[in-house]
C-alpha atoms as an extended CHARMM CRD file, in Angstrom:
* protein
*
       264  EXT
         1         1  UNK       CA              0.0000000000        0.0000000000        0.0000000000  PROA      1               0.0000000000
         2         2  UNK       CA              1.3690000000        3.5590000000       -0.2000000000  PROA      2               0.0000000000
         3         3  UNK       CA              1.9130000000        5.2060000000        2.6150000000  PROA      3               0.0000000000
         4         4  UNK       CA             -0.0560000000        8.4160000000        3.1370000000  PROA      4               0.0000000000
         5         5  UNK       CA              0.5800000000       11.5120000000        3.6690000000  PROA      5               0.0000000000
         6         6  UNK       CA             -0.5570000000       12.1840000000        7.2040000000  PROA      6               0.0000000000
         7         7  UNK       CA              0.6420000000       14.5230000000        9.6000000000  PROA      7               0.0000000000
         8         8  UNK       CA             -2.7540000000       14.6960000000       12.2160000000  PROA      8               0.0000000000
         9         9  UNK       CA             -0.9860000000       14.1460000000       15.9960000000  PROA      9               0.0000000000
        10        10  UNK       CA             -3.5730000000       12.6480000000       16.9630000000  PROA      10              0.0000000000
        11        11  UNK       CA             -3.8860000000        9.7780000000       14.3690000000  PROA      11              0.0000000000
        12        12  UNK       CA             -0.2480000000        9.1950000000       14.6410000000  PROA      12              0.0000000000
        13        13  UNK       CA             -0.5100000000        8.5900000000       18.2570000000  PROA      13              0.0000000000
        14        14  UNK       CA             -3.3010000000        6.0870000000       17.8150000000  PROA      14              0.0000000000
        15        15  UNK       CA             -1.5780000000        4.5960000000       15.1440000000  PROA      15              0.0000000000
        16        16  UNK       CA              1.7330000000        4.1860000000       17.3930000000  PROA      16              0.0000000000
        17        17  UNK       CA             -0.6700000000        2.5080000000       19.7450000000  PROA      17              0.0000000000
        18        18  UNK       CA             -2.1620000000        0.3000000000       17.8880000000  PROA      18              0.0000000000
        19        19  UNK       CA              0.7940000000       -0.5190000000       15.6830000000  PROA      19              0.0000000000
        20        20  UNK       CA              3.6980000000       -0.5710000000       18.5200000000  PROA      20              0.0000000000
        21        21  UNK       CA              5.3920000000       -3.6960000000       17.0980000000  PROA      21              0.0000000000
        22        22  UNK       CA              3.7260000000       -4.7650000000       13.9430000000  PROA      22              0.0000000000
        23        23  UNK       CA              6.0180000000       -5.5190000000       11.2240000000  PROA      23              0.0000000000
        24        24  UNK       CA              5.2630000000       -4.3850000000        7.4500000000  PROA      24              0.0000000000
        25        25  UNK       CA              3.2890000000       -6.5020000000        5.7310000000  PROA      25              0.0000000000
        26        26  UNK       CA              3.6560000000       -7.6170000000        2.0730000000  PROA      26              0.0000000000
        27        27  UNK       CA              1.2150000000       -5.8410000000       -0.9680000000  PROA      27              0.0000000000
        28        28  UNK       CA             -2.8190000000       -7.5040000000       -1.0390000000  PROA      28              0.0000000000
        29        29  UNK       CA             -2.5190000000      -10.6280000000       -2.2320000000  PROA      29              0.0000000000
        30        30  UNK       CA             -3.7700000000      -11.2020000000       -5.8070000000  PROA      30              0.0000000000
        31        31  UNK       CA             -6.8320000000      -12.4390000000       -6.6510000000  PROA      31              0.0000000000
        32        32  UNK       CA             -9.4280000000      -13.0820000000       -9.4960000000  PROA      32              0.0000000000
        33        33  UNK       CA            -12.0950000000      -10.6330000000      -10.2700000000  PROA      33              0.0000000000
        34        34  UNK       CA            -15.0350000000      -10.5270000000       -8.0530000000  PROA      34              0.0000000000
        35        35  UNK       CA            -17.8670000000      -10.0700000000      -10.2220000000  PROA      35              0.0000000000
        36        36  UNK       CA            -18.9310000000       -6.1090000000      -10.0460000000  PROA      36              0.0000000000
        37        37  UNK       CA            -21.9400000000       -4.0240000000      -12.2620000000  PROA      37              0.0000000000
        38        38  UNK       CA            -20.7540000000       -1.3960000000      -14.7420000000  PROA      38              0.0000000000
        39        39  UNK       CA            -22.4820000000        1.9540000000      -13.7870000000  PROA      39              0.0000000000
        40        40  UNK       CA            -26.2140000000        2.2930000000      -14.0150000000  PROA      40              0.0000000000
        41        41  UNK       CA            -26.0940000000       -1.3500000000      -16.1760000000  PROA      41              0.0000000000
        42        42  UNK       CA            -27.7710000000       -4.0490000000      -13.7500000000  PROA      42              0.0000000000
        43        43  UNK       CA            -27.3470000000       -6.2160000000      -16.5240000000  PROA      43              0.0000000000
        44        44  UNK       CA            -23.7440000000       -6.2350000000      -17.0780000000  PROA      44              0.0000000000
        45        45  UNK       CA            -20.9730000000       -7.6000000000      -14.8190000000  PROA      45              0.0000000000
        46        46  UNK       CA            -17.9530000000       -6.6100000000      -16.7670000000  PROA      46              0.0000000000
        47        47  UNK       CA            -16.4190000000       -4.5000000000      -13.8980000000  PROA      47              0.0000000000
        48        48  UNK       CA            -15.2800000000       -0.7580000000      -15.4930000000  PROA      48              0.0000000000
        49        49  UNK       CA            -11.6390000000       -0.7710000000      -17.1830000000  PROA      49              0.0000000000
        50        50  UNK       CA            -10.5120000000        1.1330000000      -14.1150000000  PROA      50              0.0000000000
        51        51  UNK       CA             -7.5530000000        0.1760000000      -11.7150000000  PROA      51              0.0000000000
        52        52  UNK       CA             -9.7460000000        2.0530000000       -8.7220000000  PROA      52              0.0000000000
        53        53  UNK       CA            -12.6430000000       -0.7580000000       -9.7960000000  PROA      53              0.0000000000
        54        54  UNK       CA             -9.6690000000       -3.8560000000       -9.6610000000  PROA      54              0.0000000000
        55        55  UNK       CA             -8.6930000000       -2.1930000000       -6.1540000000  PROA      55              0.0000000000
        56        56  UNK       CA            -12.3540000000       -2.7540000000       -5.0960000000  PROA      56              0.0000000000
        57        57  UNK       CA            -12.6960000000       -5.9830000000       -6.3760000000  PROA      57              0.0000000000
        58        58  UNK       CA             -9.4840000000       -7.1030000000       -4.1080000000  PROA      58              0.0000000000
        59        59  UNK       CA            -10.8130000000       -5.5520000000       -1.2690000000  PROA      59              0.0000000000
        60        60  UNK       CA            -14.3530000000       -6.9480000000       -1.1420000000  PROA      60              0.0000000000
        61        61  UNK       CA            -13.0400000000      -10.5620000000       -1.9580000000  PROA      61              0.0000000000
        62        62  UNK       CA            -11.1460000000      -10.0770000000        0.9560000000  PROA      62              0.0000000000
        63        63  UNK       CA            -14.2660000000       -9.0550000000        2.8140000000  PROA      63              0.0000000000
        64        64  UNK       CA            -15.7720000000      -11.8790000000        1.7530000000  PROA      64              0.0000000000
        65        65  UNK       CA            -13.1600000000      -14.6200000000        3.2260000000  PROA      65              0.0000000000
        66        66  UNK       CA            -13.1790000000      -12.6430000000        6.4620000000  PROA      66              0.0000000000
        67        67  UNK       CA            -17.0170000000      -12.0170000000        7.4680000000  PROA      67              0.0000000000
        68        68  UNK       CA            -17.1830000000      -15.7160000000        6.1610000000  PROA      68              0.0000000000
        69        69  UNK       CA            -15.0910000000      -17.0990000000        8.5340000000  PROA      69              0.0000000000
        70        70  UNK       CA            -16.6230000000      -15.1310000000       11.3100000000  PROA      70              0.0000000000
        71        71  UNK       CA            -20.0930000000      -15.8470000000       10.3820000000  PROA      71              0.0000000000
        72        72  UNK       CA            -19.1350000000      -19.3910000000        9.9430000000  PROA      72              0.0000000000
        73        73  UNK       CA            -17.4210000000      -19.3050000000       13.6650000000  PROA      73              0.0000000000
        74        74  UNK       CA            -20.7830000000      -17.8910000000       14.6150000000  PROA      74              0.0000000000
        75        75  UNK       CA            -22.7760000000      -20.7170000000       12.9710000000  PROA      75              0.0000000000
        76        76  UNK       CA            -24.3510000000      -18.6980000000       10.5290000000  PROA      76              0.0000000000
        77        77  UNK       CA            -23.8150000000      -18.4130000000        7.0330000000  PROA      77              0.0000000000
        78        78  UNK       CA            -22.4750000000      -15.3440000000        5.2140000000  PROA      78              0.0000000000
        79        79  UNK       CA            -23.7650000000      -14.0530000000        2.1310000000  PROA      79              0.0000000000
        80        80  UNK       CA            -21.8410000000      -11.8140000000        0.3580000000  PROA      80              0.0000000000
        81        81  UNK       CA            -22.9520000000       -8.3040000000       -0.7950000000  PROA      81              0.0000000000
        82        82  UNK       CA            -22.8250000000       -7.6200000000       -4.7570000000  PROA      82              0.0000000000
        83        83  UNK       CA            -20.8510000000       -4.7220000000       -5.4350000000  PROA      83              0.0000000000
        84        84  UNK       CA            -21.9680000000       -1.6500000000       -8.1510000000  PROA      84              0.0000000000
        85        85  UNK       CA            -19.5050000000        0.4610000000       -9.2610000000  PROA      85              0.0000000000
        86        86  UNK       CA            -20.2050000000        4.0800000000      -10.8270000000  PROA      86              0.0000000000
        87        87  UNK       CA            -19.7670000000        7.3750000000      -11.5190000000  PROA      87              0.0000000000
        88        88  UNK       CA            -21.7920000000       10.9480000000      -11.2630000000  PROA      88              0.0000000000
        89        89  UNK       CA            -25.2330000000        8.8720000000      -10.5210000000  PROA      89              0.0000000000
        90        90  UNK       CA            -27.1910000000        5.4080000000      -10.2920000000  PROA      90              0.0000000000
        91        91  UNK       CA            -30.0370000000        3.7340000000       -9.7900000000  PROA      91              0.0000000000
        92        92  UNK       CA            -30.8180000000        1.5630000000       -6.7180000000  PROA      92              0.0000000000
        93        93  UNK       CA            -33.5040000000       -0.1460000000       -4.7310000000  PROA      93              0.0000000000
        94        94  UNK       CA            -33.2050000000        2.3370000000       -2.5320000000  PROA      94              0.0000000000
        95        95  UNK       CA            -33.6600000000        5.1010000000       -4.9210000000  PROA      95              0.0000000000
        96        96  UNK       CA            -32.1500000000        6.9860000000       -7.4290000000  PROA      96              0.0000000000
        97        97  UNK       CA            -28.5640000000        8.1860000000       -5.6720000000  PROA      97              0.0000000000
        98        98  UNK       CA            -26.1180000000       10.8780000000       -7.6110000000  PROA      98              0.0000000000
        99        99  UNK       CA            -22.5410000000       11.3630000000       -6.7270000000  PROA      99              0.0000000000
       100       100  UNK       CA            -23.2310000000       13.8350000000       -3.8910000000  PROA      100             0.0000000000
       101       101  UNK       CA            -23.8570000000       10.4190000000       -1.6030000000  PROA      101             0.0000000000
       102       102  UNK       CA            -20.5640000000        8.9560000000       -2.5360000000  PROA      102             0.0000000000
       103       103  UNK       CA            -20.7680000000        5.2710000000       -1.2910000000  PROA      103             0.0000000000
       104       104  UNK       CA            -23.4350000000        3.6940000000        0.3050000000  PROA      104             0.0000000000
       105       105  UNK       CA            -24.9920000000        0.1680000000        0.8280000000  PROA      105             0.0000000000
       106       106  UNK       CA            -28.6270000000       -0.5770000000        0.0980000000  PROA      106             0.0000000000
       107       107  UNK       CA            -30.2060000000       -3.1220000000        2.3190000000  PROA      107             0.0000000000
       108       108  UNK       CA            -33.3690000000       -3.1660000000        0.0540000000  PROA      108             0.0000000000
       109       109  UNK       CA            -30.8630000000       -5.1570000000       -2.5520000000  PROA      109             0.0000000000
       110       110  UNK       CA            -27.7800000000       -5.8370000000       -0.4830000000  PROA      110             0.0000000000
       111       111  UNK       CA            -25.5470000000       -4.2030000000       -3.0140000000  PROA      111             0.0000000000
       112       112  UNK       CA            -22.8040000000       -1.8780000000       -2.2070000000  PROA      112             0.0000000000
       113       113  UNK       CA            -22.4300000000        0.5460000000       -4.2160000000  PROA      113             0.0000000000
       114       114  UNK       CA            -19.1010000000        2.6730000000       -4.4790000000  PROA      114             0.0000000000
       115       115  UNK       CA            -18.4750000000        6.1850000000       -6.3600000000  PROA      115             0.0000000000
       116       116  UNK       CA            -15.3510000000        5.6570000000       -7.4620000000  PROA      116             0.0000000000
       117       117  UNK       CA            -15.0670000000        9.6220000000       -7.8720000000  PROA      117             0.0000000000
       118       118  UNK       CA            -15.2730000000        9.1890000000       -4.2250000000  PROA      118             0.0000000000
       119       119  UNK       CA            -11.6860000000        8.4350000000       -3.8210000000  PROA      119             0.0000000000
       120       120  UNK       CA            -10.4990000000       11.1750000000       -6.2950000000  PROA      120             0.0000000000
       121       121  UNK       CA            -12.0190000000       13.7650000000       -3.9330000000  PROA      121             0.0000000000
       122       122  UNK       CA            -11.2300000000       12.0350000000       -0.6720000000  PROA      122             0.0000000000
       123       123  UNK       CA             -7.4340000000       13.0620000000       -2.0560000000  PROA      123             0.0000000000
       124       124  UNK       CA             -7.7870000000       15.8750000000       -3.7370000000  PROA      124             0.0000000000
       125       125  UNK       CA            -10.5800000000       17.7130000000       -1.0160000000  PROA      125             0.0000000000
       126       126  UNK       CA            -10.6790000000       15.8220000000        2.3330000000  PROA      126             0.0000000000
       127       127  UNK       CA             -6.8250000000       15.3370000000        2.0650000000  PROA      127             0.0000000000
       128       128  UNK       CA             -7.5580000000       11.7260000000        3.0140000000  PROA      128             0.0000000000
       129       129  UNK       CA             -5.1550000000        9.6360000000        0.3510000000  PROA      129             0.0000000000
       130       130  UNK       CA             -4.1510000000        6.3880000000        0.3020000000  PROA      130             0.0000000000
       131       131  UNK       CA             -4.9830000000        2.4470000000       -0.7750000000  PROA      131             0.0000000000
       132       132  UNK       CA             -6.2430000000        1.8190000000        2.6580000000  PROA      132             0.0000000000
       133       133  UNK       CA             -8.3430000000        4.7250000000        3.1620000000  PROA      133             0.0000000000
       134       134  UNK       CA            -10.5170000000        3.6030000000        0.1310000000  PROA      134             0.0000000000
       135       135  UNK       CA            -10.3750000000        0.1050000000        1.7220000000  PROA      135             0.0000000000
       136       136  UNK       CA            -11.7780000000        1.4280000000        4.9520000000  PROA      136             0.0000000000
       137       137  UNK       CA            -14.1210000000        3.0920000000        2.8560000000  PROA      137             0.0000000000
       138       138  UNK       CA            -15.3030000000       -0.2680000000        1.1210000000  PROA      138             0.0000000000
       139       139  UNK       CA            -15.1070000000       -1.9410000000        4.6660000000  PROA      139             0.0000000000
       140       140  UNK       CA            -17.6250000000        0.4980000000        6.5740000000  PROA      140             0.0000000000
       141       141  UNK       CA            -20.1030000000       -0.1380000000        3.7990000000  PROA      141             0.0000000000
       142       142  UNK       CA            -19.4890000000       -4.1300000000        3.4850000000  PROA      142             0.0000000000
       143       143  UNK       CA            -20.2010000000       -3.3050000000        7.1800000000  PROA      143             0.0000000000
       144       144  UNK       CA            -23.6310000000       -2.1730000000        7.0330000000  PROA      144             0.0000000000
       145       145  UNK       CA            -24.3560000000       -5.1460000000        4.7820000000  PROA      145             0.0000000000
       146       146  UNK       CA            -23.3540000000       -7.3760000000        7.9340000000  PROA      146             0.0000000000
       147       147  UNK       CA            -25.5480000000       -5.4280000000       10.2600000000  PROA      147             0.0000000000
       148       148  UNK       CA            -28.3000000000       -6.0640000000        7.4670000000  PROA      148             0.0000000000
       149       149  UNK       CA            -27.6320000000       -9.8030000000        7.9220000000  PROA      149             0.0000000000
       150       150  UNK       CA            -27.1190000000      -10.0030000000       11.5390000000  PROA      150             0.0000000000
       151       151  UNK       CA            -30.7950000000       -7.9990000000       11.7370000000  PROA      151             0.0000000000
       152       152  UNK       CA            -29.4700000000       -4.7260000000       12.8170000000  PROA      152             0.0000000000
       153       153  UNK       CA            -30.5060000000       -2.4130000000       10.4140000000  PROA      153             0.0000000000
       154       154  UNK       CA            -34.3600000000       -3.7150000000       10.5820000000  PROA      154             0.0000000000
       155       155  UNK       CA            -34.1750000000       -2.8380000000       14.3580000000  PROA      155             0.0000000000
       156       156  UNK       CA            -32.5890000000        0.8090000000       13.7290000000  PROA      156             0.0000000000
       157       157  UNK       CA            -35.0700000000        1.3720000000       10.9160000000  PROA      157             0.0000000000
       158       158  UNK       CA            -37.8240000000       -0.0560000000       13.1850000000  PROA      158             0.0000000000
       159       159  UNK       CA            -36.6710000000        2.6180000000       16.1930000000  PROA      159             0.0000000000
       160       160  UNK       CA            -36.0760000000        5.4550000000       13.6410000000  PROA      160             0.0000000000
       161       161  UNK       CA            -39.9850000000        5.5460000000       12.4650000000  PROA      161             0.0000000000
       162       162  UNK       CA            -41.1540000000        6.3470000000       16.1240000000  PROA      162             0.0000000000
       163       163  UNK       CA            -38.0500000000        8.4950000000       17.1860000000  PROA      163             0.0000000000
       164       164  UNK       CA            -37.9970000000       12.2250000000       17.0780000000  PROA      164             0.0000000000
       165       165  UNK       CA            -35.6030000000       13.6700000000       14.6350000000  PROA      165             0.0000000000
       166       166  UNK       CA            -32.5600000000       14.0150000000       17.2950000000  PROA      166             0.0000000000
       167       167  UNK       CA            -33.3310000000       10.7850000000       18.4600000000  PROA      167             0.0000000000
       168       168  UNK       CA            -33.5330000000        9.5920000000       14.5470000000  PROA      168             0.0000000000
       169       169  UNK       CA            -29.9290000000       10.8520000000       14.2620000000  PROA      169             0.0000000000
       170       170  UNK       CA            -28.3870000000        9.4300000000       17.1600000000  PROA      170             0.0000000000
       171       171  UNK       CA            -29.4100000000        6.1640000000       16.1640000000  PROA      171             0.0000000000
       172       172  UNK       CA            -27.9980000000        6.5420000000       12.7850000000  PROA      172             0.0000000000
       173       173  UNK       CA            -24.4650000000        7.7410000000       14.7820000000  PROA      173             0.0000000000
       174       174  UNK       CA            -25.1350000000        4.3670000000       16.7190000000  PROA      174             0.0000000000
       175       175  UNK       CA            -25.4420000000        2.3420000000       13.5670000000  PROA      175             0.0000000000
       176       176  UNK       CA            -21.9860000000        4.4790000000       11.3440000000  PROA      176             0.0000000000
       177       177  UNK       CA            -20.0100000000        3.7490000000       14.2410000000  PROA      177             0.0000000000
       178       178  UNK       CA            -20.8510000000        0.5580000000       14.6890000000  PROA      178             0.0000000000
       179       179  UNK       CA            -20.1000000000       -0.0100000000       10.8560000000  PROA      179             0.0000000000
       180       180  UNK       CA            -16.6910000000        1.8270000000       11.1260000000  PROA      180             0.0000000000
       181       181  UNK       CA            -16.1450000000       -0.9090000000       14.3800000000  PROA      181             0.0000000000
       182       182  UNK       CA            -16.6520000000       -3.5330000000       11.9700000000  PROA      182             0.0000000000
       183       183  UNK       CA            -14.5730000000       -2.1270000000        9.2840000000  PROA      183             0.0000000000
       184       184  UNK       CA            -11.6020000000       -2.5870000000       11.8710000000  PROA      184             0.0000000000
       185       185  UNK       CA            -12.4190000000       -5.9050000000       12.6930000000  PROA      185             0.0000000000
       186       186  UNK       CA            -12.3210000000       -6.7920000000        9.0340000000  PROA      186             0.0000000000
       187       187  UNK       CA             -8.7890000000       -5.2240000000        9.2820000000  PROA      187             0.0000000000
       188       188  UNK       CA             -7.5270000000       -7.0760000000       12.2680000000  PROA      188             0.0000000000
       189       189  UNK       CA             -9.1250000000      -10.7130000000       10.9320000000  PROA      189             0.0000000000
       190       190  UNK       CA             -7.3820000000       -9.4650000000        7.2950000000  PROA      190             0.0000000000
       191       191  UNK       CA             -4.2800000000       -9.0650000000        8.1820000000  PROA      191             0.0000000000
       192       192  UNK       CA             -3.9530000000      -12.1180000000       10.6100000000  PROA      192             0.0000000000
       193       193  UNK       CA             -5.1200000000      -14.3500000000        7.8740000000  PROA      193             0.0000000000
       194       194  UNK       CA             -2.9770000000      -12.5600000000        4.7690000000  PROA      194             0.0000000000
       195       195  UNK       CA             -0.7820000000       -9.6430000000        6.2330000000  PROA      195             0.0000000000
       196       196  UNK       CA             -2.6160000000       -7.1980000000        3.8890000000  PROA      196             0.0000000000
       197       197  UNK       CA             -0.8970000000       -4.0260000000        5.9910000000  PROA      197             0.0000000000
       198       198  UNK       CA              1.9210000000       -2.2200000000        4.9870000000  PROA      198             0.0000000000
       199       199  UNK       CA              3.6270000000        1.0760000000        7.0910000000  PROA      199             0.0000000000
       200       200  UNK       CA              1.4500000000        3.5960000000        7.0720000000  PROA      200             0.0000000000
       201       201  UNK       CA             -2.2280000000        1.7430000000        5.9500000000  PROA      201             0.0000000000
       202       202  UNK       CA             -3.5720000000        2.0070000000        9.2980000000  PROA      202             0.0000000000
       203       203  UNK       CA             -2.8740000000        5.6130000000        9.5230000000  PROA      203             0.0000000000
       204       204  UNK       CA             -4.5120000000        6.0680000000        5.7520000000  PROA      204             0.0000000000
       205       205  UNK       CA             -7.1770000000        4.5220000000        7.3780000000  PROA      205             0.0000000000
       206       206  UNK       CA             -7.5090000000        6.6620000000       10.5520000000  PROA      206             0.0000000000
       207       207  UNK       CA             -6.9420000000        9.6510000000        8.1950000000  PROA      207             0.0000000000
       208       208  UNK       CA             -9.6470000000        8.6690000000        6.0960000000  PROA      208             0.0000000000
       209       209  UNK       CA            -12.4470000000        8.1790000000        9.3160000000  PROA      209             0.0000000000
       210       210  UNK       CA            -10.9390000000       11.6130000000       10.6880000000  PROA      210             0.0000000000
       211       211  UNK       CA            -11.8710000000       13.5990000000        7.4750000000  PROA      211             0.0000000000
       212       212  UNK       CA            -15.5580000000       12.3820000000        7.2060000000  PROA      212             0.0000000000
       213       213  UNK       CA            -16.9240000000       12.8460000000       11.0390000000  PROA      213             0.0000000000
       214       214  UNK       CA            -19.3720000000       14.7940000000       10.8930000000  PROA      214             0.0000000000
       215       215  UNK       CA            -18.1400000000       17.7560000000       12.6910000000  PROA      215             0.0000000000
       216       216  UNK       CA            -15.2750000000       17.8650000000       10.2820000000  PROA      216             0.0000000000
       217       217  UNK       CA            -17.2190000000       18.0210000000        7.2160000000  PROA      217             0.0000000000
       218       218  UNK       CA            -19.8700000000       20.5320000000        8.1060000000  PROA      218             0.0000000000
       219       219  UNK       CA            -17.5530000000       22.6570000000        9.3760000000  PROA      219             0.0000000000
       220       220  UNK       CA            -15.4090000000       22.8240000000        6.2560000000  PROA      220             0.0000000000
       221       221  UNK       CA            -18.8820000000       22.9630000000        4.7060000000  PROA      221             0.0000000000
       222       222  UNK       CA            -20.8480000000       25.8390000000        7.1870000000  PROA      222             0.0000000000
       223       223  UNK       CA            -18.1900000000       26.9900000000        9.4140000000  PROA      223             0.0000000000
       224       224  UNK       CA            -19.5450000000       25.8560000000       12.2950000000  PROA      224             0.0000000000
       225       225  UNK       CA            -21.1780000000       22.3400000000       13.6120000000  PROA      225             0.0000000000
       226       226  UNK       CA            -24.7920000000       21.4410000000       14.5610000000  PROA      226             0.0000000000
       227       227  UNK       CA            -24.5340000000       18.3990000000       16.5800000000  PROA      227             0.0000000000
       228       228  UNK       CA            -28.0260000000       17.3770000000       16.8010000000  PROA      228             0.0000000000
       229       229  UNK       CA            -27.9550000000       16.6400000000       12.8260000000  PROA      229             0.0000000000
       230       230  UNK       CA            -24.9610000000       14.5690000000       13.2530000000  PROA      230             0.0000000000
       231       231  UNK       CA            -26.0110000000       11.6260000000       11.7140000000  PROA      231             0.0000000000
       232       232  UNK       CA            -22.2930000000        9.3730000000       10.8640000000  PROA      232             0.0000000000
       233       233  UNK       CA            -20.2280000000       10.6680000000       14.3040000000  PROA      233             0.0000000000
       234       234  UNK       CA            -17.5550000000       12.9070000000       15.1700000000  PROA      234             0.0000000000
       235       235  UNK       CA            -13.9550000000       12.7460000000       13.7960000000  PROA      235             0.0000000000
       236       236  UNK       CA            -12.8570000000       11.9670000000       16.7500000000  PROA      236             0.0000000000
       237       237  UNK       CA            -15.2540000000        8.9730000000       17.7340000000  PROA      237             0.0000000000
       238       238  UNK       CA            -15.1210000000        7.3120000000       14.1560000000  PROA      238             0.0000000000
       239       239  UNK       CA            -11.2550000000        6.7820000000       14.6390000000  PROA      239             0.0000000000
       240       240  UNK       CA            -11.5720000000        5.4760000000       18.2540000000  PROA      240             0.0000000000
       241       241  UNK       CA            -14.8770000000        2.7190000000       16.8840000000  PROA      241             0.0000000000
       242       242  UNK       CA            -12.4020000000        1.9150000000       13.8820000000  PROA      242             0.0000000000
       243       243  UNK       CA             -9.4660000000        1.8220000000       16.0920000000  PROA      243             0.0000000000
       244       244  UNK       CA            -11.6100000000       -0.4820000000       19.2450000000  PROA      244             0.0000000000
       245       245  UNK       CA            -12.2950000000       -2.9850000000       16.0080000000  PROA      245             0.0000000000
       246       246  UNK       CA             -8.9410000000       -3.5430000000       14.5210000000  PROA      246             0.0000000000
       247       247  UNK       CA             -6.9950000000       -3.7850000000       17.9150000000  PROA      247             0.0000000000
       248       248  UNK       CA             -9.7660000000       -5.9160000000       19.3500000000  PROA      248             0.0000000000
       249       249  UNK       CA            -11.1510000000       -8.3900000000       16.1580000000  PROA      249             0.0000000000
       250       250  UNK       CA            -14.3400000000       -9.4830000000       18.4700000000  PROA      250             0.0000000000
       251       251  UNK       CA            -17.3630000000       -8.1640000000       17.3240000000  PROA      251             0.0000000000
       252       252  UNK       CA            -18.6000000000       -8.3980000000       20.6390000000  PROA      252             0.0000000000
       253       253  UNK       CA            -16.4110000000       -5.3960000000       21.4940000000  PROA      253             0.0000000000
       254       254  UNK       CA            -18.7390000000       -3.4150000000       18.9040000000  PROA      254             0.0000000000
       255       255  UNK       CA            -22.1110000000       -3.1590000000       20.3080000000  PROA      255             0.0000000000
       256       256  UNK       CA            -22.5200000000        1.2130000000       19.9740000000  PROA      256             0.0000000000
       257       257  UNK       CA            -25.7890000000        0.5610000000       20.8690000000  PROA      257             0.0000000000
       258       258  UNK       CA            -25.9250000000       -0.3710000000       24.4830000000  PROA      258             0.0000000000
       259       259  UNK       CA            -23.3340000000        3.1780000000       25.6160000000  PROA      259             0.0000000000
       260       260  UNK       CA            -24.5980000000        6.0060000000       26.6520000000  PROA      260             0.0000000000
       261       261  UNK       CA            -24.6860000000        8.2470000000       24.3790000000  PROA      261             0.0000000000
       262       262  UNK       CA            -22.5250000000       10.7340000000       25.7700000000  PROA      262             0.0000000000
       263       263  UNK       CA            -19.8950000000        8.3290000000       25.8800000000  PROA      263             0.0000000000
       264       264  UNK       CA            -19.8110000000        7.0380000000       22.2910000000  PROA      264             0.0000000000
């Protein structure tokens, strides 16, 4: 992976934490193709002749072998998500979505789908480069898929219809930091099983869940922060969910919501 560029104290010292001992690991490992959707074709599943699509492709197949293990450890059976690349705007179960969403996961289909213009302006904008900040990217959504499949996201919606807006909100905090928890437990399990990380990832990473809390963004955005419309977390606390995952691996380290809120 390439290193990024960094430079946040306070992601390096989580990352010294975490890291304090880890030796470099070798480049992902190859693999075949996973099957993918050209943009706004749900017909097609030649994957976009893009080397941000191939990246994708390596990083949900490793998904795949992790979450199955786990489910598999669990008794359960995991069924993968199918992934839908594009560009500028698509069309999913759950509506019609331009790029202004950037990723997101559909439970209505179970299909990821992934801007890949995304990652062009998490570099360029956000100043959030790096291999493995587009993998955590890929990892919170794959993520949400597991939370579909584990019955999560029925219970959220289920809570969300009779909530007040606030309350709305802080259950959707509950469920993004939950997904970025999960997203470091697919690191931790990945790396165990094929020493994915190089230097540096797991700050790219960190980097990456720093520049889209929500505080950071609508303050680049507004100039100032309303946190009762926070509805993905703070910088601050979707580092330290990512961060509990990947040093921990046990996703019964990740329940966000039985904390007090406060405390998230």
């Amino acid at each position: 992976m390439i290193a990024g560029g960094g430079g946040l104290i306070v992601i390096v010292i989580i990352v010294i934490g975490l890291c304090m001992g880890a030796d470099p690991a070798t480049l992902f490992r190859a693999v075949e193709n996973v099957p993918v959707q050209a943009p706004n074709d749900p017909g097609t599943n030649e994957p976009p002749d893009d080397e941000a699509a191939q990246f994708v492709s390596v990083v949900l197949a490793d998904t795949e072998d992790v979450w199955g293990e786990l489910f598999s450890q669990m008794g359960a059976q995991y069924r993968p998500p199918k992934l839908v690349l594009f560009r500028g705007q698509v069309q999913s179960a759950c509506g019609f979505q331009s790029a202004a969403v950037g990723p997101f996961y559909c439970p209505l289909d179970q299909k990821v789908y992934i801007d890949l213009s995304f990652f062009d302006e998490m570099k360029r904008k956000l100043g959030a480069p790096g291999d493995f900040a587009q993998a955590y990217v890929i990892a919170h959504e794959v993520g949400h898929h597991v939370q579909n499949l584990l019955g999560t996201s029925d219970q959220v919606t289920r809570l969300q219809r009779r909530a007040s807006k606030e309350e709305a909100n802080r259950l959707s905090v509950r469920q993004e930091l939950q997904a970025d928890f999960y997203a470091g437990v697919w690191a931790h399990h990945a790396q165990r099983k094929f020493n994915i990380l190089q230097e540096g990832d797991i700050e790219e990473a960190l980097g990456a869940a720093n520049a889209i809390g929500d505080d950071r963004l609508q303050m680049r955005s507004r100039g100032y922060v309303v946190p009762e419309s926070f509805s993905h977390g703070t910088s601050e606390q979707r580092i330290r969910w990512f961060a509990r995952g990947f040093k921990t691996g046990s996703m019964d380290m990740g329940d966000t919501f039985s904390v007090d809120y406060g405390s998230l």
